[in-house]
py3Dmol code that shows the C-alpha trace and the ligand (Angstrom):
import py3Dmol

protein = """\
ATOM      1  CA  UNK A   1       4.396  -9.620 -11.610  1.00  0.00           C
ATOM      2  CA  UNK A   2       4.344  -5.843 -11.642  1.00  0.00           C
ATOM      3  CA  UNK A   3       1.986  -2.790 -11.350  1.00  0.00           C
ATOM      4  CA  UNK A   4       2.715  -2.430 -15.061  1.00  0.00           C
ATOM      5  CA  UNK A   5       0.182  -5.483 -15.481  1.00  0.00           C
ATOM      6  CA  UNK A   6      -2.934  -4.560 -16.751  1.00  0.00           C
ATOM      7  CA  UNK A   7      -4.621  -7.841 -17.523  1.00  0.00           C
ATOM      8  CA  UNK A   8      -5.242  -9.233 -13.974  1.00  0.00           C
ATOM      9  CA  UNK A   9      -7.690  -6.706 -12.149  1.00  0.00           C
ATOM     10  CA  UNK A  10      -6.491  -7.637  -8.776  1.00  0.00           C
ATOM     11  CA  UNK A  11      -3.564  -9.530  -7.946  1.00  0.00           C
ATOM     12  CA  UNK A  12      -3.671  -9.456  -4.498  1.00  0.00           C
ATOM     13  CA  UNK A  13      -6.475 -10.622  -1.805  1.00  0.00           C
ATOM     14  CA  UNK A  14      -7.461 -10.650   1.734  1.00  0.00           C
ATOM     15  CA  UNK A  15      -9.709 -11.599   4.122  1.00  0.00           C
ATOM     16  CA  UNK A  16      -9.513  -8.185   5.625  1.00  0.00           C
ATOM     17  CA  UNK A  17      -6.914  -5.465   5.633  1.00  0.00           C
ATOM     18  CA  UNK A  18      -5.885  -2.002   6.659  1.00  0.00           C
ATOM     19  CA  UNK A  19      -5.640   1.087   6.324  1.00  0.00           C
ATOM     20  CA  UNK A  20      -2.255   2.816   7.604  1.00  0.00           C
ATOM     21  CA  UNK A  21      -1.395   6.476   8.042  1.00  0.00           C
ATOM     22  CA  UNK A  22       1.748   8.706   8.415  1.00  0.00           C
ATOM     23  CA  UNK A  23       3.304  11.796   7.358  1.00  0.00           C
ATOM     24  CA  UNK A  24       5.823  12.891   4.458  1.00  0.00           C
ATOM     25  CA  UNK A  25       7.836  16.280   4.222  1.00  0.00           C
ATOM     26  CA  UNK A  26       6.602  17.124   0.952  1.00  0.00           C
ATOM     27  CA  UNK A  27       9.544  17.237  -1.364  1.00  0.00           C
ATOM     28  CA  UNK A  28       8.783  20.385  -3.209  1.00  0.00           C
ATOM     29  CA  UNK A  29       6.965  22.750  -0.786  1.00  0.00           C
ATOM     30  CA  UNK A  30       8.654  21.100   2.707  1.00  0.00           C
ATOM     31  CA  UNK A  31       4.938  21.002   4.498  1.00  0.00           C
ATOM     32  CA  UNK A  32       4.637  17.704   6.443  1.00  0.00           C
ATOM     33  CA  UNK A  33       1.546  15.875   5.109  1.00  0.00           C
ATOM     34  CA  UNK A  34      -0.139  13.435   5.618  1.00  0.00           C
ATOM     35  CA  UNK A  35       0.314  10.039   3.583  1.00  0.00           C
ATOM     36  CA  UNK A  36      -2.355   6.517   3.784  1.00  0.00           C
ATOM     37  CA  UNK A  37      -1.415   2.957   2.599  1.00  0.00           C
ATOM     38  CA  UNK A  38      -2.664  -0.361   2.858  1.00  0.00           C
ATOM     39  CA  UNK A  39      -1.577  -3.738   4.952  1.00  0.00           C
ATOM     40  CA  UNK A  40      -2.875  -7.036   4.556  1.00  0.00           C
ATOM     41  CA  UNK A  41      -2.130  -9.970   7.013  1.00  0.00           C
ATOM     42  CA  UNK A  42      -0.200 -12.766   6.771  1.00  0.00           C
ATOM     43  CA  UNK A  43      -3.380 -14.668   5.411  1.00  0.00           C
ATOM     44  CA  UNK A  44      -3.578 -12.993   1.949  1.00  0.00           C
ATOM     45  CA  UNK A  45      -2.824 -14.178  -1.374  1.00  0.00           C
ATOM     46  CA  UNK A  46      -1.214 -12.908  -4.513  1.00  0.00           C
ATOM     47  CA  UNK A  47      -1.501 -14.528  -7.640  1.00  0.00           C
ATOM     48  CA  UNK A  48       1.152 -15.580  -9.337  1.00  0.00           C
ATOM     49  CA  UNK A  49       1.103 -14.723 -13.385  1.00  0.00           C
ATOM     50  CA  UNK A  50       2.391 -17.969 -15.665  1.00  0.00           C
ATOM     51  CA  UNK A  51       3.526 -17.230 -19.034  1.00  0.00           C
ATOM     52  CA  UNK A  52       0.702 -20.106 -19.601  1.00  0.00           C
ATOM     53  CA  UNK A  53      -2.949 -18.354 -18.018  1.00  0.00           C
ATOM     54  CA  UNK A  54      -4.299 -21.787 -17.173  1.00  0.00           C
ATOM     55  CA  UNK A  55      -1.180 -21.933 -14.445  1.00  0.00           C
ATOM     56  CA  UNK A  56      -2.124 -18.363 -12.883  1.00  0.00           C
ATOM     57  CA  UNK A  57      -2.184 -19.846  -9.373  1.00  0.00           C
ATOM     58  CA  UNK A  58      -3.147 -17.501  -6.178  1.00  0.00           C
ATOM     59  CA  UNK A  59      -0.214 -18.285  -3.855  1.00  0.00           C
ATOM     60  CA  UNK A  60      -0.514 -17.797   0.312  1.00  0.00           C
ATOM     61  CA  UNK A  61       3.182 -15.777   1.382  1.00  0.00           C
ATOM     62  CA  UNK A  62       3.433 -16.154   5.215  1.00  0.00           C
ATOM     63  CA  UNK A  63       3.840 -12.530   6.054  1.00  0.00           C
ATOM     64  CA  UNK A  64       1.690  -9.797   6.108  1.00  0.00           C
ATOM     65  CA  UNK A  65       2.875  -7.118   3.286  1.00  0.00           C
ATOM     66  CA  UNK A  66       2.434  -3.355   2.540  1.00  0.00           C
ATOM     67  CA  UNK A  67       1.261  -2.880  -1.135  1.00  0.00           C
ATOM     68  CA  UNK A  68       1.985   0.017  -2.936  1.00  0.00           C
ATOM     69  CA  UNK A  69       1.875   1.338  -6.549  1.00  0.00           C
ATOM     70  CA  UNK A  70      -2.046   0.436  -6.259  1.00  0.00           C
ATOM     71  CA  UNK A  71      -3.355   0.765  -9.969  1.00  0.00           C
ATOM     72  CA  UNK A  72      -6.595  -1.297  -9.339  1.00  0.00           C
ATOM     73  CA  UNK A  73      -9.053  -1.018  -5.984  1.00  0.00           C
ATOM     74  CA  UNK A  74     -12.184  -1.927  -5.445  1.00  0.00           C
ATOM     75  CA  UNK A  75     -14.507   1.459  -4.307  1.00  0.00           C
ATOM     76  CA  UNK A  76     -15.219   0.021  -1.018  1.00  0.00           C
ATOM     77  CA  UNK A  77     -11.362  -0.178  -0.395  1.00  0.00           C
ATOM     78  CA  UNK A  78     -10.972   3.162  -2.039  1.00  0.00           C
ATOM     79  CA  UNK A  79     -13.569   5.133  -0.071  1.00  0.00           C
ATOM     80  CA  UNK A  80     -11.701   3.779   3.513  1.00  0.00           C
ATOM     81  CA  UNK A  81      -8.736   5.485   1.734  1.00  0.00           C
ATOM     82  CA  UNK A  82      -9.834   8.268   0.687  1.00  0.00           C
ATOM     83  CA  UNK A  83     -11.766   8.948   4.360  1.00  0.00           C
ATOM     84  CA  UNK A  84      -8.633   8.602   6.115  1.00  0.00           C
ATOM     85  CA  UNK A  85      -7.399  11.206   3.635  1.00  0.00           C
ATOM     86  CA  UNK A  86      -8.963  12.999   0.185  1.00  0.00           C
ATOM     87  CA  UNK A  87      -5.570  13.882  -0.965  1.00  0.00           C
ATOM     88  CA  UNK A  88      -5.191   9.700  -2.238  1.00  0.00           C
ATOM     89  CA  UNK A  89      -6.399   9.572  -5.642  1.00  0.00           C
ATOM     90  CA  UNK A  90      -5.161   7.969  -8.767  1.00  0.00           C
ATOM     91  CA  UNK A  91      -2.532  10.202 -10.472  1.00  0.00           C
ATOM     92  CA  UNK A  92       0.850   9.937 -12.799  1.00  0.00           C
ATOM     93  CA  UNK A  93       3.876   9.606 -11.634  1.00  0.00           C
ATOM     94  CA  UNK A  94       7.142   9.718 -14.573  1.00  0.00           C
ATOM     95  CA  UNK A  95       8.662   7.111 -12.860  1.00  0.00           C
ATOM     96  CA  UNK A  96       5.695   4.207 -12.987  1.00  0.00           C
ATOM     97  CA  UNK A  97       2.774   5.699 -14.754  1.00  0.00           C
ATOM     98  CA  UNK A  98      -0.823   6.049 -13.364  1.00  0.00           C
ATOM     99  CA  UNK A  99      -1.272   4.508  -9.703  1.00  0.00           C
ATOM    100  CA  UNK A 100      -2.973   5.594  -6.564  1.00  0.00           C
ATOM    101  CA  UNK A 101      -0.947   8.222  -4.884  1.00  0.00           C
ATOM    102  CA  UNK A 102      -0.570  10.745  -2.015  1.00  0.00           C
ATOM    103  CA  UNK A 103      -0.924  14.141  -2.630  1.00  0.00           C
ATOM    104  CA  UNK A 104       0.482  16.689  -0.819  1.00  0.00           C
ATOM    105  CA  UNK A 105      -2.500  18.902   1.266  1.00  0.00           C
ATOM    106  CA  UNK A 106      -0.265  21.892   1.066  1.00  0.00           C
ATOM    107  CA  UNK A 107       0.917  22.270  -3.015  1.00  0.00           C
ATOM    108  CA  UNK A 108      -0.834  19.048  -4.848  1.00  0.00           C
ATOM    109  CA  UNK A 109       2.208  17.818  -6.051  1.00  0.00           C
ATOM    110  CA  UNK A 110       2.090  14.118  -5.901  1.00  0.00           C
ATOM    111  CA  UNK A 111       4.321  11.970  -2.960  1.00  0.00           C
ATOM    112  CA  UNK A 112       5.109   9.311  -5.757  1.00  0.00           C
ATOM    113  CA  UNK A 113       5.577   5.797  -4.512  1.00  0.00           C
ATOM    114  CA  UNK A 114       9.128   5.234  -5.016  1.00  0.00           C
ATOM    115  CA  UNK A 115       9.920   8.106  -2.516  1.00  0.00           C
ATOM    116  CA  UNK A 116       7.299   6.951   0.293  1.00  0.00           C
ATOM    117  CA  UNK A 117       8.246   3.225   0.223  1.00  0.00           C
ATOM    118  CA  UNK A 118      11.642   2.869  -0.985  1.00  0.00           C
ATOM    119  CA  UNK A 119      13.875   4.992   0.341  1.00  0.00           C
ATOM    120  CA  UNK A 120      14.653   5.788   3.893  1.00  0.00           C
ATOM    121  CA  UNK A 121      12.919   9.018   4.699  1.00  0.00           C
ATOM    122  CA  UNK A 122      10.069   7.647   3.049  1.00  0.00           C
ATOM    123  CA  UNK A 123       7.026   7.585   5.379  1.00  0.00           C
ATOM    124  CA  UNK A 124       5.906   4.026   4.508  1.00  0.00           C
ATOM    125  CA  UNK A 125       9.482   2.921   4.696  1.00  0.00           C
ATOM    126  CA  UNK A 126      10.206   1.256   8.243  1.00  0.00           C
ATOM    127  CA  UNK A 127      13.558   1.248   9.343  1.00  0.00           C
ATOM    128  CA  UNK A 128      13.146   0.777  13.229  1.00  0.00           C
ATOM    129  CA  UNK A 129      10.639  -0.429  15.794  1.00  0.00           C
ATOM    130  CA  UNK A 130      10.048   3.195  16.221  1.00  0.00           C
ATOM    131  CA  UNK A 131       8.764   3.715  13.046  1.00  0.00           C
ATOM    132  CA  UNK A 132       6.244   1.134  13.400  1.00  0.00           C
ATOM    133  CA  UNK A 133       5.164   2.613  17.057  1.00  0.00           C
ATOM    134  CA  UNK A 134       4.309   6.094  14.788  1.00  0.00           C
ATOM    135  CA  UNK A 135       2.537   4.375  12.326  1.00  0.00           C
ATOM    136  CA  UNK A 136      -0.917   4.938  12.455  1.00  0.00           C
ATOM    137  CA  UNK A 137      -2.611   1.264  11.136  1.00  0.00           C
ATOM    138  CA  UNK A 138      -6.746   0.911  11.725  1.00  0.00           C
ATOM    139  CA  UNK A 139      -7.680  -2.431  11.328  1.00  0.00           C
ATOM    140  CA  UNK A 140     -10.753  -3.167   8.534  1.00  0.00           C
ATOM    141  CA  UNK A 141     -12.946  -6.457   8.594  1.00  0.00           C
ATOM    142  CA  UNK A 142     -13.938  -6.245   5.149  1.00  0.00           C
ATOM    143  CA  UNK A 143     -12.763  -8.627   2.245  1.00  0.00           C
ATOM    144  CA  UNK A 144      -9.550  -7.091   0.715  1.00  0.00           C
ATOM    145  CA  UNK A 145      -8.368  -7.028  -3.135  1.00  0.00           C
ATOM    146  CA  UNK A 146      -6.011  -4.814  -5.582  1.00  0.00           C
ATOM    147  CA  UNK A 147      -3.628  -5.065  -7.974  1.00  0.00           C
ATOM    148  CA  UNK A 148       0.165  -3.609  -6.591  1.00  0.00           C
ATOM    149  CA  UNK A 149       3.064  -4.713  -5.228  1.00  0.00           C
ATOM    150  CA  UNK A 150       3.722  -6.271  -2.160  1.00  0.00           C
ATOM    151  CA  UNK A 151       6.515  -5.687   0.380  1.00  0.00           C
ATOM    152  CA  UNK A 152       7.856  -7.652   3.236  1.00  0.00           C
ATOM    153  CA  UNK A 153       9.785  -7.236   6.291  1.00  0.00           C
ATOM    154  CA  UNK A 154      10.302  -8.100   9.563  1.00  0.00           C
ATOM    155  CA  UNK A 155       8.681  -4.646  10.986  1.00  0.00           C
ATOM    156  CA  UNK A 156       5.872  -5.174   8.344  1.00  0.00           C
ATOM    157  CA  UNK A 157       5.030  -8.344  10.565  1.00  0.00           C
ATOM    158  CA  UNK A 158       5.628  -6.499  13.714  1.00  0.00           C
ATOM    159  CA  UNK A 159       3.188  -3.949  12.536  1.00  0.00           C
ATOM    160  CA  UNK A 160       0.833  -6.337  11.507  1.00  0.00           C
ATOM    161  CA  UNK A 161       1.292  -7.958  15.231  1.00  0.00           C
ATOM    162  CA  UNK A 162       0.318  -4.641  16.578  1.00  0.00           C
ATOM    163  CA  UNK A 163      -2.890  -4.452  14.198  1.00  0.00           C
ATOM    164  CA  UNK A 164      -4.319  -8.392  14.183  1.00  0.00           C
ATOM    165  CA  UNK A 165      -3.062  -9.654  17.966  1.00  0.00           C
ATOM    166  CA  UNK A 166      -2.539 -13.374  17.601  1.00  0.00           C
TER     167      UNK A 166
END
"""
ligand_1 = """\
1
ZN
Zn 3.796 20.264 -1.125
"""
view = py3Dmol.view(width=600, height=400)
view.addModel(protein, "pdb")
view.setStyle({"model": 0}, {"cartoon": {"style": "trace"}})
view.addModel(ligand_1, "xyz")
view.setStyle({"model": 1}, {"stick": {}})
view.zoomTo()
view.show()
């Protein structure tokens, strides 16, 4: 299952979700700016694609997960975004084609996903308990759905901790 799949409108669920917030040294004009993404709890689901359709099945992970390269949102999900910041809109990136991405408030020139979730300075990338004090996470009761790929960690869950208190 990847972003690249375009027959499943969401492959991802939740009862609720949220809506997280940093900030990302643009890589081309160097102003800090800031960056939203999206956590779901340990509760979600993703579906899991079978070569067959009729054995699709929605599975239940047991960790909460940061999605990114988001190519499909409902507009209730997508207006929380883009209130916590306008710069999120859908947009191209070489690497993995048209997805919901940052922009940077400064020059426009998109934060792509690869940068903000996979590599170490990324903003969305947490390395240390730190990183998960800074990151700003507001907690939505509303039902949750997309299609993008998850990620899991041990600081996702401690994040996640931080937002939905057992
Ligand atoms: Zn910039």
């Amino acid at each position: 299952m990847t972003s690249q799949d375009t027959e499943h409108e969401y492959t991802l669920r939740a009862p609720r979700y949220a809506v997280i917030q940093s900030r990302q040294v643009c890589w081309r004009c160097g102003h800090d700016t800031p960056v939203v993404g999206l956590l779901v709890p340990a509760e979600h689901e993703q579906l899991w694609i079978d070569d067959d359709p009729d054995l699709d099945e929605w599975e239940r992970p047991d960790s909460a997960s940061i999605v990114s390269h988001v190519s499909s949102l409902p507009a209730t999900v997508l207006a929380r975004l883009q209130a916590a910041s306008p710069h999120y809109r859908m947009g191209s990136s070489k690497a993995a084609g048209d997805y919901f991405i940052n922009h940077c408030v400064e020059c426009g020139v998109v934060q792509g996903d690869h940068f903000l979730y996979g590599e170490p300075e990324g903003a969305f990338f947490l390395m240390s308990e730190g990183e998960v004090e800074a990151t700003r996470a507001t907690a939505i009761d509303e039902p949750f759905a997309c299609r993008g790929d998850p990620s899991y960690s041990s600081l996702i869950d401690l994040l996640a901790q931080r937002v939905w208190p057992a």
